[in-house]
C-alpha positions, -999 to 999 in steps of 0.1 A, spaced: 731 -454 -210 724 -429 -235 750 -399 -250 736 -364 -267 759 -355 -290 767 -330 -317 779 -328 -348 787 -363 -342 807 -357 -310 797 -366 -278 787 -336 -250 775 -356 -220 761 -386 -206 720 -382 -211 695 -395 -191 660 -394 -203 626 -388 -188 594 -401 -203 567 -408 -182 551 -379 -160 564 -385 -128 600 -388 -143 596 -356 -157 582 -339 -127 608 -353 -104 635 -342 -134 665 -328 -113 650 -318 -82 667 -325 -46 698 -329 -64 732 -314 -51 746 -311 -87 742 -330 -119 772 -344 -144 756 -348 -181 727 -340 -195 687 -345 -192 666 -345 -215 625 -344 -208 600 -357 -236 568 -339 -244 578 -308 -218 574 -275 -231 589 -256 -201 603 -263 -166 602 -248 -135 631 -248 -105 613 -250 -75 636 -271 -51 663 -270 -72 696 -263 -52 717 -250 -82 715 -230 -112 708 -247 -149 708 -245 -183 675 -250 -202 675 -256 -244 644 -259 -257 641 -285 -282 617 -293 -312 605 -330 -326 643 -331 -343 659 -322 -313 668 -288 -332 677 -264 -306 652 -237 -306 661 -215 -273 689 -218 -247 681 -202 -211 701 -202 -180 673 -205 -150 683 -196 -114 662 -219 -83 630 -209 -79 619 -199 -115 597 -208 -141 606 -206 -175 578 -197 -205 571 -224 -226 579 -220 -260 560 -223 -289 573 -256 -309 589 -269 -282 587 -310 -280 615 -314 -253 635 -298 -228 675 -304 -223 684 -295 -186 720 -297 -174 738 -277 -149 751 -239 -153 779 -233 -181 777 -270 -194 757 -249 -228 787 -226 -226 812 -256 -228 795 -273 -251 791 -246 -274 753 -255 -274 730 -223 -291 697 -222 -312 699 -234 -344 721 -265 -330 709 -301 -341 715 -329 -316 712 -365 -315 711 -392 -291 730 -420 -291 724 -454 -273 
């Protein structure tokens, strides 16, 4: 298991998506999500299916947080330009976490 953490502190559990069908599939179908996602080489995410609300940062090759977005079900965000990865996680976990653009994050484990 892998942990996203900040400043050297530890945010959430992260599970992360690589291959293309991973990253289509991301969170969709589920009820709720504890932790984080993050999906490689996405530049933007849609919610199509999704059954809750969730925060989206958008994340360059450093995992430097460029944008942060909340997107309701059955949206699409606009890529953005830079973007190498997308962090999904549920509604008010950026809020908790403190989580805005300029943010650098890391990944342990």
């Amino acid at each position: 298991m892998a942990w996203l953490l900040k400043d050297g502190q530890v945010l959430a559990s992260l599970e992360i998506k690589d291959g293309l069908f991973a990253r289509s599939k991301g969170l969709l179908g589920k009820p709720g999500f504890e932790g984080a996602m993050l999906l490689r080489h996405t530049r933007g995410v849609h919610t199509f299916g999704m059954r809750f609300t969730m925060d989206v940062a958008f994340l360059d090759r450093d995992l430097n947080v460029l944008d942060v977005v909340t997107v309701r079900p059955l949206r699409v965000t606009i890529p953005r330009f830079h973007t190498r990865s997308v962090l999904e996680a549920e509604a008010g976990a950026f809020e908790r976490w403190s989580l805005k653009p300029g943010d650098r994050l890391e990944i342990n484990g």
